[in-house]
C-alpha positions as CSV (number, residue, x, y, z in Angstrom):
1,X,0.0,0.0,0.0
2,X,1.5,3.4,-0.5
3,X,1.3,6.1,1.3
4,X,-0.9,8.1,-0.8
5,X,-3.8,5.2,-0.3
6,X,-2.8,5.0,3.3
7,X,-2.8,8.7,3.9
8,X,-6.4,8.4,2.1
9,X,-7.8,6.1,4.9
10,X,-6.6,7.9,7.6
11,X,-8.8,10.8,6.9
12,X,-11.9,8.9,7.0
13,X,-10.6,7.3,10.4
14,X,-10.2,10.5,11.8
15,X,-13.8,11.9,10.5
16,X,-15.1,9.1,12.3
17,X,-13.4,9.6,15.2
18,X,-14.9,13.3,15.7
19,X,-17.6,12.4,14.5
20,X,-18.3,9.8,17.7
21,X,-16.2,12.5,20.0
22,X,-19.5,14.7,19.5
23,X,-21.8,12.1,19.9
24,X,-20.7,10.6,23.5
25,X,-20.0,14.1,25.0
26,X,-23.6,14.8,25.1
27,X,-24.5,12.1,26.7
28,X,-20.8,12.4,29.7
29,X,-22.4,15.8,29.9
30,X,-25.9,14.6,30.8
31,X,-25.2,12.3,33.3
32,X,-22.3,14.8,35.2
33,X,-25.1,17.0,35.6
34,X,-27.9,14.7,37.0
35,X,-25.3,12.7,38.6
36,X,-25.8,10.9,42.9
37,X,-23.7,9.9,44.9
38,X,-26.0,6.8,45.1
39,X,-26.7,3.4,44.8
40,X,-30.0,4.1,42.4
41,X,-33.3,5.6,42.1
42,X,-36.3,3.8,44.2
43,X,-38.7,2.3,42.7
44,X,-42.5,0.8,43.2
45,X,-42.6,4.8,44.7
46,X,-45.8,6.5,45.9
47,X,-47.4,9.2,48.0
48,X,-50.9,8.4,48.8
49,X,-52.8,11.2,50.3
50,X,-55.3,10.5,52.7
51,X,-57.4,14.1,51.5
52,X,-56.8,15.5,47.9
53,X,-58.2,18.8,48.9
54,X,-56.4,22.8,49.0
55,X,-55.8,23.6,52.6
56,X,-57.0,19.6,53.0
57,X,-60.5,21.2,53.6
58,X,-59.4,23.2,56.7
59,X,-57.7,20.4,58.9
60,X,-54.8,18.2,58.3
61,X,-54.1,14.9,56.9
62,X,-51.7,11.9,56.1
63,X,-49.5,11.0,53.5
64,X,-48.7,7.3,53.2
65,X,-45.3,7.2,52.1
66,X,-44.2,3.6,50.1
67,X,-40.8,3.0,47.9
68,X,-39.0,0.2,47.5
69,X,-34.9,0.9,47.8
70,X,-32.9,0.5,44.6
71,X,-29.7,-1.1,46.2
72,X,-29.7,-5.2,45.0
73,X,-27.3,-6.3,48.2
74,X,-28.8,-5.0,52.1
75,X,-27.4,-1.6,52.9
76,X,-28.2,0.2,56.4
77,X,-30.1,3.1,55.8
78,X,-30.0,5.6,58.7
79,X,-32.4,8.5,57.4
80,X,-34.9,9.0,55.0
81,X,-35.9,12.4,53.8
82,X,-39.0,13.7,51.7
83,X,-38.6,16.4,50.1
84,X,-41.9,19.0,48.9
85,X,-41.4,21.3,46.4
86,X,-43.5,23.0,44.0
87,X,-41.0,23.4,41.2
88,X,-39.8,19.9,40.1
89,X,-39.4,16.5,41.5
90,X,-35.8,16.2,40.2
91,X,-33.4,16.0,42.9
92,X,-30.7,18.6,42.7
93,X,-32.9,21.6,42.0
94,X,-33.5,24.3,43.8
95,X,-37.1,23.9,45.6
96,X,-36.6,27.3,47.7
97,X,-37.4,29.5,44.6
98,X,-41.2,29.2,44.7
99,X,-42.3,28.0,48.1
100,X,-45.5,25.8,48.6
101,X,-48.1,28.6,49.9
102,X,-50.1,27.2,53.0
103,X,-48.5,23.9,53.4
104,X,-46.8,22.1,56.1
105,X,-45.6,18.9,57.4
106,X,-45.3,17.9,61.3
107,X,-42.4,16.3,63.1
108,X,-44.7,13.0,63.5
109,X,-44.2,10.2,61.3
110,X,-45.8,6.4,61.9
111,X,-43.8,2.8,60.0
112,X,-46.1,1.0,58.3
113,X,-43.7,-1.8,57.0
114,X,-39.9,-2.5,56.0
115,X,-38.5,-0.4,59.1
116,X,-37.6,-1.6,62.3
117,X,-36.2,0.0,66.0
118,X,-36.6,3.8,66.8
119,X,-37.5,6.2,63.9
120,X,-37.6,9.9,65.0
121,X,-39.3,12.5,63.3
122,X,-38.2,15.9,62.0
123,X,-39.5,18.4,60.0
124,X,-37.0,21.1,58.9
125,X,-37.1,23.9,56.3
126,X,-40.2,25.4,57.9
127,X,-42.2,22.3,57.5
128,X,-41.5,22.2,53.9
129,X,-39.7,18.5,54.3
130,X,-40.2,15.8,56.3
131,X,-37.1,13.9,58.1
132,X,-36.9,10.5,59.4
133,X,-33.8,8.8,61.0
134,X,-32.5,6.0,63.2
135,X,-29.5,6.3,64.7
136,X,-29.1,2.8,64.9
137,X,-30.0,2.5,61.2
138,X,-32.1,-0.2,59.3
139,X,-30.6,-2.7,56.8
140,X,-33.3,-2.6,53.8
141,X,-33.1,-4.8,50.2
142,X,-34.7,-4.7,47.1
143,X,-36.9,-7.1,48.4
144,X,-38.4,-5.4,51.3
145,X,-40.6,-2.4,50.2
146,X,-40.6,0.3,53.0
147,X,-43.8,2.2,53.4
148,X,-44.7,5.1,57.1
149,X,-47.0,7.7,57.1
150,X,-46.3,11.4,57.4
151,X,-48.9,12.7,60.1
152,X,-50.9,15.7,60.3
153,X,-49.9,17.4,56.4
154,X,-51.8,20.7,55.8
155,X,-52.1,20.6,51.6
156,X,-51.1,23.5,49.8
157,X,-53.9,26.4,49.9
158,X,-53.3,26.9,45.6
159,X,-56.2,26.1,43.5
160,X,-57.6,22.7,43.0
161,X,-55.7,20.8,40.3
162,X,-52.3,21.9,41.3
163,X,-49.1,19.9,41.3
164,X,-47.0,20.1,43.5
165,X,-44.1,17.5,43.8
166,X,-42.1,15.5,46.5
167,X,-38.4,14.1,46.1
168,X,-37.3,10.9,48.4
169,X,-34.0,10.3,50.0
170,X,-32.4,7.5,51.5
171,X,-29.2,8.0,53.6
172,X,-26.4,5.4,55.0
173,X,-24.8,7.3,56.9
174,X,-25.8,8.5,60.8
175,X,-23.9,11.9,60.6
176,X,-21.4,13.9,58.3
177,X,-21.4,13.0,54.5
178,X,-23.9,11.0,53.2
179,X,-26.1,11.6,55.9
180,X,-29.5,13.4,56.1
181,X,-27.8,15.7,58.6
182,X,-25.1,16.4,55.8
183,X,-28.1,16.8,52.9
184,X,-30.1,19.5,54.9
185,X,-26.8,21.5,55.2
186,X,-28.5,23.0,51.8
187,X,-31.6,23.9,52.7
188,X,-33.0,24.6,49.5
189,X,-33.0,20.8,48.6
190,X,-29.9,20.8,45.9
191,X,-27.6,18.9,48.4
192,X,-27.2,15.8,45.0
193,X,-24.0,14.6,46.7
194,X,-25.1,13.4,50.3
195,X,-28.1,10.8,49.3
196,X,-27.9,7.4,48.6
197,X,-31.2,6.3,46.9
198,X,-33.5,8.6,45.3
199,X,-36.5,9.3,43.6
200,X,-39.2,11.5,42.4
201,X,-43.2,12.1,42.7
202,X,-45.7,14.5,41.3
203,X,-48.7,14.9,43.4
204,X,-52.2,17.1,42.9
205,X,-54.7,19.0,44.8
206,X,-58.1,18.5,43.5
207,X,-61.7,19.5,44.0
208,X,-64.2,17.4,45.9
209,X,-67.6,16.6,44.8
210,X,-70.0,17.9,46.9
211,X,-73.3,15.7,46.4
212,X,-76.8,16.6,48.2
213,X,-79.6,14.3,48.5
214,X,-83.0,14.9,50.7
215,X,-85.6,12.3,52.7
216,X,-88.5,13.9,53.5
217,X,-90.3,13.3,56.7
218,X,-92.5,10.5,56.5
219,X,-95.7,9.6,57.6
220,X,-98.0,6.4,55.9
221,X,-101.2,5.9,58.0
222,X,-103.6,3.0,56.1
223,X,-107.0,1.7,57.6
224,X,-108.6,-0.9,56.2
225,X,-110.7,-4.5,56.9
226,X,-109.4,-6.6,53.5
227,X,-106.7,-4.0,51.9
228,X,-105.0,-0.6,52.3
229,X,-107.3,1.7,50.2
230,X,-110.7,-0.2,50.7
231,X,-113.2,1.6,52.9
232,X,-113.2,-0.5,56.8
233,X,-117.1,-0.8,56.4
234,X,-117.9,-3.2,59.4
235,X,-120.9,-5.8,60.0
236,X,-121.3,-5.7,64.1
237,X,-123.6,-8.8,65.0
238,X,-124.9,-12.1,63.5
239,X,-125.2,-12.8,60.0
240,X,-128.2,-10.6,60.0
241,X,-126.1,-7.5,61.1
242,X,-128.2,-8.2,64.5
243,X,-127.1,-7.5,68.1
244,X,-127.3,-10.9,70.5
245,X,-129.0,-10.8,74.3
246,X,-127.5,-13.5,75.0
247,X,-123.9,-13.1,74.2
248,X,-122.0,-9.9,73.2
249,X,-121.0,-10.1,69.5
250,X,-117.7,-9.1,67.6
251,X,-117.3,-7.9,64.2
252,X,-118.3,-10.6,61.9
253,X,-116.5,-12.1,58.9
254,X,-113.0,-14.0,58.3
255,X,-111.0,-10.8,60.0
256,X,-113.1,-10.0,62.7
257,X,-112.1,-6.4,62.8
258,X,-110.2,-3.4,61.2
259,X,-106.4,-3.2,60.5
260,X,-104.2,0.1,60.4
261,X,-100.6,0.0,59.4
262,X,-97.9,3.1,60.4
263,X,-94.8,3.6,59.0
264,X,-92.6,7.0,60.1
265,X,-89.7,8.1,60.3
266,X,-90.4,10.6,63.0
267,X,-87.3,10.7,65.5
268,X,-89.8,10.5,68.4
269,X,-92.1,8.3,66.5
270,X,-96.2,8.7,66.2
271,X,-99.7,8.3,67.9
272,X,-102.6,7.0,67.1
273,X,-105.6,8.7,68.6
274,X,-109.5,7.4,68.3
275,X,-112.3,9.9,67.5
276,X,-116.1,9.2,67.1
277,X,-118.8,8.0,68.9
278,X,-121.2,4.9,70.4
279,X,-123.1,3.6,68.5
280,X,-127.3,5.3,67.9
281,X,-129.9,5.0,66.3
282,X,-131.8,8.8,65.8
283,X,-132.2,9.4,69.8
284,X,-131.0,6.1,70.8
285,X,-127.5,4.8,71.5
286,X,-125.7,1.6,72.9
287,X,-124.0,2.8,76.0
288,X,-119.8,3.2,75.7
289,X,-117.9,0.3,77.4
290,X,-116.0,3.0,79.3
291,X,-112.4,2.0,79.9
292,X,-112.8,-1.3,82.4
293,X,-115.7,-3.7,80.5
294,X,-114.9,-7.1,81.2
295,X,-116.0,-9.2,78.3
296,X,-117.8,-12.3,80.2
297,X,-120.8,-10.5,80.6
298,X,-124.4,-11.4,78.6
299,X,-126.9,-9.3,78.1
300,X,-125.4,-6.2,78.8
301,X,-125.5,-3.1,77.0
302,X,-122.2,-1.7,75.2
303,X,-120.1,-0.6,72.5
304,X,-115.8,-1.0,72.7
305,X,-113.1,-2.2,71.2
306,X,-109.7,-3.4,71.7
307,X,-106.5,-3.8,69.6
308,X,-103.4,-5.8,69.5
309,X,-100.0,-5.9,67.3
310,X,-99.2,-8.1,64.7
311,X,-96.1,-9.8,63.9
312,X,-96.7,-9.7,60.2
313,X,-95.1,-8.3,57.8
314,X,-96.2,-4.3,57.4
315,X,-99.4,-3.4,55.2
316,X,-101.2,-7.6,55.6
317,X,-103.8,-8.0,57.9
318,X,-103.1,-10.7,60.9
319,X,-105.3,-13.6,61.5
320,X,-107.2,-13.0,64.6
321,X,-107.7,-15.6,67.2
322,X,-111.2,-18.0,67.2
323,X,-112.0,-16.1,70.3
324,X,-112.7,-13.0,68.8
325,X,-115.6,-14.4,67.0
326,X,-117.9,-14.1,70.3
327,X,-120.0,-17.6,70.4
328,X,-119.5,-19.8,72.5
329,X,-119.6,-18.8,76.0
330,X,-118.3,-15.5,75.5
331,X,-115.2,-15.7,77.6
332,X,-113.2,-14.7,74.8
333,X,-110.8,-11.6,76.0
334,X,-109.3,-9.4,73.6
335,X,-105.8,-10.2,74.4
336,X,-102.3,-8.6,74.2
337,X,-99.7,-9.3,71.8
338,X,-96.8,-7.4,72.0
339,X,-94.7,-8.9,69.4
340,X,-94.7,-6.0,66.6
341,X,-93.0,-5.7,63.0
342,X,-90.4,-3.2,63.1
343,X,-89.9,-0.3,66.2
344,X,-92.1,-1.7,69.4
345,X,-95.6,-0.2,69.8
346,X,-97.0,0.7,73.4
347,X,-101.1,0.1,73.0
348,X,-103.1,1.8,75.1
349,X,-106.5,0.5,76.4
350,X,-109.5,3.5,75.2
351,X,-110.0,4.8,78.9
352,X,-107.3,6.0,81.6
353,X,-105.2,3.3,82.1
354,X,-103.7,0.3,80.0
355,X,-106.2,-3.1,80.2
356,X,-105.8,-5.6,77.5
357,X,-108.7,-7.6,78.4
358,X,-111.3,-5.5,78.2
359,X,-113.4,-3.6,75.4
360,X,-113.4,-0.2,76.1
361,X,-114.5,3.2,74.9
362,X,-114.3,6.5,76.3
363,X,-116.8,8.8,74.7
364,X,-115.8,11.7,76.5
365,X,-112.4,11.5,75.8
366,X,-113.5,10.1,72.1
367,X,-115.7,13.4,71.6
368,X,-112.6,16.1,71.9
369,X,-111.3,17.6,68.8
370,X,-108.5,15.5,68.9
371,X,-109.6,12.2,70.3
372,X,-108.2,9.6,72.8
373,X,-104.9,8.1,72.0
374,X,-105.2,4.4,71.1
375,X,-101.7,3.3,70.4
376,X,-97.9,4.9,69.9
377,X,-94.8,4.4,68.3
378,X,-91.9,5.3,70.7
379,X,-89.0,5.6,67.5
380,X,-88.9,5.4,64.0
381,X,-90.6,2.4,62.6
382,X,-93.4,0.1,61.5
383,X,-96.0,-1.2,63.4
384,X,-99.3,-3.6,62.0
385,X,-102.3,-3.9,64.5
386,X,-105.8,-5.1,64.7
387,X,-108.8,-3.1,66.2
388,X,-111.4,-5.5,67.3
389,X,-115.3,-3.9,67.6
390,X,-117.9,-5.5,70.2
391,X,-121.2,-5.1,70.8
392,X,-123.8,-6.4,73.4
393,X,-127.4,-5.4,74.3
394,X,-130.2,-6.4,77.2
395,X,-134.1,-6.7,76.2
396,X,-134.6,-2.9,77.1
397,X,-132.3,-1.9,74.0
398,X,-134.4,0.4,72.0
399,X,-135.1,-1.4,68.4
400,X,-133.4,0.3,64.9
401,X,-130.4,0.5,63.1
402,X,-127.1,1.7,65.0
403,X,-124.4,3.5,63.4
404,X,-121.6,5.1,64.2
405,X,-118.2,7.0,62.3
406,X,-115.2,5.9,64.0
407,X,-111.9,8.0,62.4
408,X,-108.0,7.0,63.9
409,X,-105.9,9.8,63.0
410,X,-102.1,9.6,63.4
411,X,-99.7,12.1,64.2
412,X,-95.8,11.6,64.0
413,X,-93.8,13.8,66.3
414,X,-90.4,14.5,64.6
């Protein structure tokens, strides 16, 4: 080869040369300026904020703090440091220049997992970073993911939708360099030569929904004999409609009386109160039962009634007892069962005191504007009971057709 052909191939060698000189210096230059004096960046890294809100809606909250260290063979780490900053999340910045208006960190931190023995709490740069160390230190893997909570974080009082960012530290060294002591010698967070693993995180403010619903107070009242919305039109005597001498009768048919379901949901629950008359006829009328009629006696004039709770489900009518039907020898009582669907209802006896075992009616106390209470509800609820009617007349009972308007009008007290 002679030198002229040699000489020609050196110049291409030397193009290429340059020509690869320029293309690596970039990238030396790049990693000089980012460069650690670490082990790696963390990974699996998060900051989950226990309220998203500005100002965290006027009271503080927590910041669950989880990273997984970078270093593949155990290293004792001896601080960790989080870093806030509204700029960047890139370690090595300046995070003084714009400060983050409104918040604040307190020196009161809590492990969750990964760390082990006495971890205290700091939080330097006027509560713009929070500091956690162990003098003792903690030797953390890959493996182990390492995860406390930051307690008692005011958010930032910007606008909703603001990010704001946080840089992690990891230090293995208790004091001097490489230590978290060391790191906060810059106090505007571009200490890049002190940490050991690293890593950034962008978090946001953000606006809460705000959602409004209404229940309205609630009152259902139904009276019925077969259904809720049928008219409680009620046959008192035989199959005739006719009043017995001999032995008081009871409303007639499969039910043997009128129903009324309540549902409220009154804080102090509801009363039912009974308004109306005896029954009469014109000029006429079937003495009231008052409030202590014992029903074992024949051929004695009256009008009552007495009511009882059913344990069925709300709005069905209960199956009352053979006893109600009045034959026989009109022992039959009108008794008290307490067992009621849904809040407990307290039955009262239509005169002064409670007496399950009689008919009663009060007609003075039935005459008022408002009636006599017949029942309440204590509490919110649901209650199902029966109203049995009874009638019984002596020979001296003035012949014709007795009527009478009976209304039960309830009244929730919220």
């Amino acid at each position: 080869m002679s030198f002229g052909q040699f000489k020609g191939r050196i110049i291409p060698i030397y193009l290429l040369v340059i020509m690869l000189s320029f293309t690596f210096v970039p990238i030396l230059l790049l990693n000089h300026g980012t460069a650690h004096a670490v082990d790696g960046q963390v990974q699996s890294r998060s900051i989950q904020m226990g309220d998203s809100t500005p100002t965290t809606s006027g009271g503080t909250t927590v910041y669950k703090v989880t990273f997984t260290p970078y270093n593949v063979s155990a290293t004792t780490i001896y601080g960790i440091i989080v870093d806030f900053c509204i700029t960047d999340p890139i370690p090595g910045d300046s995070c003084s220049s714009s400060p983050l208006t409104g918040f604040s960190v307190t020196a009161s931190g809590t492990i969750v997992s990964g760390l082990t023995g006495t971890w205290i709490a700091a939080a330097p740069n006027s509560g713009r970073t929070f500091e956690y160390t162990n003098a003792t230190g903690n030797s953390l893997s890959s493996s182990a993911a390492v995860s406390f909570t930051i307690n008692a974080v005011t958010n930032p009082t910007a606008s909703a939708g603001t990010t704001f960012y946080a840089r992690i530290f990891t230090f293995n060294a208790a004091s001097g360099a490489g230590s978290a002591t060391q790191w906060l010698t810059t106090a505007n967070g571009s200490d890049n030569t002190n940490d050991y693993d690293y890593g950034g995180i962008a978090l946001s403010t953000a606006q809460s929904i705000i959602v409004t619903s209404k229940v309205q107070e609630q009152l259902s009242f139904c009276v019925y004999v077969g259904s809720c919305g049928t008219q409680a039109n009620v046959l008192l005597g035989d199959t005739h409609d006719v009043l017995s001498t001999t032995a008081p009768s009871t409303a007639a048919g499969a039910t043997y009386g009128v129903f009324y379901s309540l549902s409220t949901n009154a804080s102090h629950g509801a009363v039912v109160d009974l308004k109306g008359s005896t029954l009469s006829s014109g000029g006429n009328f079937i003495p009231a039962a008052g409030n202590q009629y014992i029903y074992n006696t024949t051929g004695t004039d009256f009008f009552g009634l007495c009511e009882y709770n059913s344990a069925l489900t709300f709005g069905s009518a209960p199956t009352v007892a053979a006893y109600y039907t009045g034959t026989g020898d009109g022992s039959g009582t009108c008794a008290a069962n307490t067992t009621d669907y849904g809040a407990p209802a307290s039955l009262t006896s239509i005169g002064t005191s409670p007496n399950y075992t009689t008919f009663g009616f009060n007609a003075t106390n039935t005459a008022t504007t408002y009636g006599d209470q017949l029942a309440s509800i204590a509490s919110p609820g649901a209650s199902v009971n029966a109203v049995v009617l009874a009638a019984g007349v002596n020979v001296t009972q003035a012949s014709g057709v007795y009527t009478t308007t009976l209304q039960l009008i309830a009244t929730g007290t919220y």
